[in-house]
N, CA and C atoms as a LAMMPS dump frame, in Angstrom:
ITEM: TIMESTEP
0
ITEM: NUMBER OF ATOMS
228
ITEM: BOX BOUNDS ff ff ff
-5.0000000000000000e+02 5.0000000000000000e+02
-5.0000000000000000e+02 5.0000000000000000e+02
-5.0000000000000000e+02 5.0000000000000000e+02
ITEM: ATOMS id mol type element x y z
1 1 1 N -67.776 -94.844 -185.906
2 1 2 C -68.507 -94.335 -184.77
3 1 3 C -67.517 -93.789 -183.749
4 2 1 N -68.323 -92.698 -182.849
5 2 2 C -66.829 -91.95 -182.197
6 2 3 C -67.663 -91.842 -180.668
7 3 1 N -67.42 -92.631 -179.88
8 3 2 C -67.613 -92.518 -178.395
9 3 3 C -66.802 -91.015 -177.963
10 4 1 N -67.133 -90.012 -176.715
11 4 2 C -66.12 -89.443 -176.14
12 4 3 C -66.425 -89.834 -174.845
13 5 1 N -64.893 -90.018 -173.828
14 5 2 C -65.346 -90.489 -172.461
15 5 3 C -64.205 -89.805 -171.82
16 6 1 N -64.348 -89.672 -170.635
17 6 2 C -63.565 -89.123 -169.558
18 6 3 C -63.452 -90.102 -168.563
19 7 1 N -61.831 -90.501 -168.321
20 7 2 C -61.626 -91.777 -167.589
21 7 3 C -61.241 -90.886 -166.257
22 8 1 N -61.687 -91.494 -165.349
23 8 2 C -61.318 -91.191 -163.834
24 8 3 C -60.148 -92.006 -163.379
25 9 1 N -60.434 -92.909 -163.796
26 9 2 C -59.85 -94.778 -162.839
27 9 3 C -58.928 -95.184 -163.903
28 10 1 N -57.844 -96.236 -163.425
29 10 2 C -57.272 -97.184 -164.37
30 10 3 C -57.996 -98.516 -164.632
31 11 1 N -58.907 -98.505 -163.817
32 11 2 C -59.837 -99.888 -164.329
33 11 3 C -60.381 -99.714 -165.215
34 12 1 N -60.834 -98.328 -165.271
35 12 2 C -61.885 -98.002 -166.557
36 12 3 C -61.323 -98.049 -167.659
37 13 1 N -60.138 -97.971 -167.81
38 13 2 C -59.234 -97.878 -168.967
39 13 3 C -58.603 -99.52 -169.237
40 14 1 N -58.598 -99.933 -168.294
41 14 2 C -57.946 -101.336 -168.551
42 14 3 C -59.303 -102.158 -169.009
43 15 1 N -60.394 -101.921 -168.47
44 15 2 C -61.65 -102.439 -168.768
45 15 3 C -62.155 -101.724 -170.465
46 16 1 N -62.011 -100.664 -170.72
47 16 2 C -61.842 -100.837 -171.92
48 16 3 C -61.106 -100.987 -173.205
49 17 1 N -59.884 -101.289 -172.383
50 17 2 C -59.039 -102.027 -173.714
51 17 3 C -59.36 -103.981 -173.866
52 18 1 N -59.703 -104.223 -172.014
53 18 2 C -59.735 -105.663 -172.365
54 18 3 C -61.098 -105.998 -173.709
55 19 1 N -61.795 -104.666 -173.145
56 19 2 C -63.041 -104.974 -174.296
57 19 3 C -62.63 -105.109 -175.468
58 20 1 N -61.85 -103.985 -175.769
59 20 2 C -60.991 -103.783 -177.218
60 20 3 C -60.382 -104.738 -178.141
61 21 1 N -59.504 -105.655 -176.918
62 21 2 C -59.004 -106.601 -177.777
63 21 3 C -59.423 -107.981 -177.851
64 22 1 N -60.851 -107.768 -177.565
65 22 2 C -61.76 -108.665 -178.238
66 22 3 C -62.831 -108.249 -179.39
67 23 1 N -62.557 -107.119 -179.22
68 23 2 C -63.299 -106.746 -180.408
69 23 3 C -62.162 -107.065 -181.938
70 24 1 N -63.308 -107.608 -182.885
71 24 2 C -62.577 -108.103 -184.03
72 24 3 C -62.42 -106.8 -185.127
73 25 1 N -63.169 -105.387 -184.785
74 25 2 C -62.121 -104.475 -186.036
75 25 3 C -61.098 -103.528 -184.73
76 26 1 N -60.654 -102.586 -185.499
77 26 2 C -60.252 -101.73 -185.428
78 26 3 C -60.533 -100.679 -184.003
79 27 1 N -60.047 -100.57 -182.737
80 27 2 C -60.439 -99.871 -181.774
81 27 3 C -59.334 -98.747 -181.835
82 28 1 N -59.245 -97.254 -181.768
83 28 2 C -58.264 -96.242 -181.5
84 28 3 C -58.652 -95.207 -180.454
85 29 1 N -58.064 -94.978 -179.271
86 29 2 C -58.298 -93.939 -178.889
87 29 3 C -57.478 -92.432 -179.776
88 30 1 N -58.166 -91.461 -179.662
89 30 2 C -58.012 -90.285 -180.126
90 30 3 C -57.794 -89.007 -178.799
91 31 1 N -57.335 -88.269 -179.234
92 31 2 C -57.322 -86.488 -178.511
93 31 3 C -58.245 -86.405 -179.429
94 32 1 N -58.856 -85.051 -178.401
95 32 2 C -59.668 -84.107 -179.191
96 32 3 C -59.531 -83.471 -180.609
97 33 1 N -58.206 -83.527 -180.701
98 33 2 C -58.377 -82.751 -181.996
99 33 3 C -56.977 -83.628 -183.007
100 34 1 N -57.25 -84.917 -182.86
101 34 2 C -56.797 -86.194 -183.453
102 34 3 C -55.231 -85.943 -183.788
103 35 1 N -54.533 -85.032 -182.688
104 35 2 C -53.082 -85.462 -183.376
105 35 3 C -52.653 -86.546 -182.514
106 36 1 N -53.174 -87.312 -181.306
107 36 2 C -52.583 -88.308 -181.22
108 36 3 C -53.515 -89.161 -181.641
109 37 1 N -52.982 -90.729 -181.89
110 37 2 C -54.074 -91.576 -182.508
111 37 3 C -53.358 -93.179 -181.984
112 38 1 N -54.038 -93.595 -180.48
113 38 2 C -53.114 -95.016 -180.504
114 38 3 C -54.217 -95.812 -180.366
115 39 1 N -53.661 -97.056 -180.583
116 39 2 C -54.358 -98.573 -181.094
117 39 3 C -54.576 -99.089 -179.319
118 40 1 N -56.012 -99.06 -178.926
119 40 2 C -56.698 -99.365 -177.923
120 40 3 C -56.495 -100.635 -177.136
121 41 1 N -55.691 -101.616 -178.336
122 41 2 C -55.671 -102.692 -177.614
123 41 3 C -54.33 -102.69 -177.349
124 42 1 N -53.482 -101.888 -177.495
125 42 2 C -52.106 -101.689 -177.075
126 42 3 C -51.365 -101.449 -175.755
127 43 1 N -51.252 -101.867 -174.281
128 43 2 C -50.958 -101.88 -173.241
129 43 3 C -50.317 -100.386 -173.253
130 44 1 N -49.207 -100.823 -174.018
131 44 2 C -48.067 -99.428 -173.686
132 44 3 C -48.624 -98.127 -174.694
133 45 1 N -49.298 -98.6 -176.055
134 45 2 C -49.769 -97.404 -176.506
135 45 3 C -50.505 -96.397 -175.519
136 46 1 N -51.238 -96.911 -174.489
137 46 2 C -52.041 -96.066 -173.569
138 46 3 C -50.988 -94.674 -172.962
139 47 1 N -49.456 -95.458 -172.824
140 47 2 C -49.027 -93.712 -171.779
141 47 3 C -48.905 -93.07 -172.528
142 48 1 N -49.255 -92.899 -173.712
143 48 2 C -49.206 -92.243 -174.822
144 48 3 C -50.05 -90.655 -174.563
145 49 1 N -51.202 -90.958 -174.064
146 49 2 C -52.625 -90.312 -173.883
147 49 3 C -52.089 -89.378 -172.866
148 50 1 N -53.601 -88.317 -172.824
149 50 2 C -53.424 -87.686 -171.317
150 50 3 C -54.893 -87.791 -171.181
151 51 1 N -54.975 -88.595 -170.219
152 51 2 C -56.389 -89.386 -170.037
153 51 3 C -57.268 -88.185 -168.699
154 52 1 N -56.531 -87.255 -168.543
155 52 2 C -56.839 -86.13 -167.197
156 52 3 C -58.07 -85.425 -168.546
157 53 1 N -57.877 -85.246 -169.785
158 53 2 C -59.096 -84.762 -170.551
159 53 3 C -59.687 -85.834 -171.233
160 54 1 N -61.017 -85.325 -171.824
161 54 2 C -61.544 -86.103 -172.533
162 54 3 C -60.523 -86.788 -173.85
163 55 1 N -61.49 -88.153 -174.167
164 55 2 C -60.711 -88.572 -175.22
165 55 3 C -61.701 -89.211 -175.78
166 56 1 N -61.493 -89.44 -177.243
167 56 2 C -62.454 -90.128 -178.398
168 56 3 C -62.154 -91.763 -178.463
169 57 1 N -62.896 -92.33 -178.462
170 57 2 C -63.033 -94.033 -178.574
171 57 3 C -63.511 -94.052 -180.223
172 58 1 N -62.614 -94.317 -181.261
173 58 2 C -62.918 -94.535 -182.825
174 58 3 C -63.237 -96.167 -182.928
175 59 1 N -64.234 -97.223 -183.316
176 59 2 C -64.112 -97.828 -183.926
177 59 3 C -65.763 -98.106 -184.741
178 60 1 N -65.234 -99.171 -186.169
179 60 2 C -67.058 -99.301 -186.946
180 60 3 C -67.596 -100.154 -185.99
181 61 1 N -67.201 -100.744 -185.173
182 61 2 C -68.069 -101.757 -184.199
183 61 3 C -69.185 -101.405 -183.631
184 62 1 N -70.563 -101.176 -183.536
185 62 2 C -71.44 -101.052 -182.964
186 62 3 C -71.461 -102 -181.796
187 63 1 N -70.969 -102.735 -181.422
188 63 2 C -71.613 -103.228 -180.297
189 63 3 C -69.862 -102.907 -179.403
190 64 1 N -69.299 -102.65 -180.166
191 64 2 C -68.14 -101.87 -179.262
192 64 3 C -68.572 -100.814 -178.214
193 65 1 N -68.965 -99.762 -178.943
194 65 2 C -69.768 -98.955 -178.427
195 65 3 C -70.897 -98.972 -177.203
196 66 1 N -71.281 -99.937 -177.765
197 66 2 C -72.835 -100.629 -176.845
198 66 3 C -71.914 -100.955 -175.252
199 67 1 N -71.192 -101.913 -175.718
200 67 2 C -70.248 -102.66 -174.428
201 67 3 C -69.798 -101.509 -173.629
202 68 1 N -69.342 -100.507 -173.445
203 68 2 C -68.082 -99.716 -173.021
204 68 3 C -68.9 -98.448 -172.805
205 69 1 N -70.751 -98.437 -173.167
206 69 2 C -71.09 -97.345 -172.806
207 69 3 C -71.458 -96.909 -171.08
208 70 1 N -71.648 -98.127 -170.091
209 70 2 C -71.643 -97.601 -169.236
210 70 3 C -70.226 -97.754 -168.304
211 71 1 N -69.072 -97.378 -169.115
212 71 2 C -67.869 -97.478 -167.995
213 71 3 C -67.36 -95.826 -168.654
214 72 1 N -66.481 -95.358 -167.546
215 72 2 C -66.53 -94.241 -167.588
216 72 3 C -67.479 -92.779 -168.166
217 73 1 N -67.203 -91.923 -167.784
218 73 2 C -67.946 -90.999 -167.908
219 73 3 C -68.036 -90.242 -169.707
220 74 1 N -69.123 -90.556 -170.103
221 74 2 C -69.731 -90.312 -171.667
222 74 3 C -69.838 -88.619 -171.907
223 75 1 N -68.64 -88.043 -172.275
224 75 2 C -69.185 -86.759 -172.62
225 75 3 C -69.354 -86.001 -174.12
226 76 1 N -70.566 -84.785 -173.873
227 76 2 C -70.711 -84.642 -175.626
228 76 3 C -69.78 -83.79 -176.092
């Protein structure tokens, strides 16, 4: 399943990794067009990103998804 969100804040981002690394599979944020690919629950993987554009939330977790849908901004 592939969330896309646009982070404004660093809470929003710290709020969804704390989600992340309670989630028991697999969480990755993505770029748009997947050449970067880091592991969500990773502190330092994050400066990785350029969080000023949208970015993809990858994991099979459905209730990952569910959790993290009303923090930052959901775009299609």
């Amino acid at each position: 399943m592939i969330t896309k969100k646009l982070f404004r804040t660093i809470n929003e981002l710290q709020e969804v990794q704390r989600i992340a690394t309670h989630c028991p599979d697999d969480v990755a944020f993505h770029n748009l067009d997947s050449s970067i690919i880091i592991d969500a629950k990773s502190y330092i993987g994050l400066y990785a990103m350029d969080f000023t554009k949208p970015v993809m939330l990858v994991s099979e977790n459905e209730r990952f998804h569910e959790q993290i849908a009303d923090i930052a901004e959901t775009v299609e």
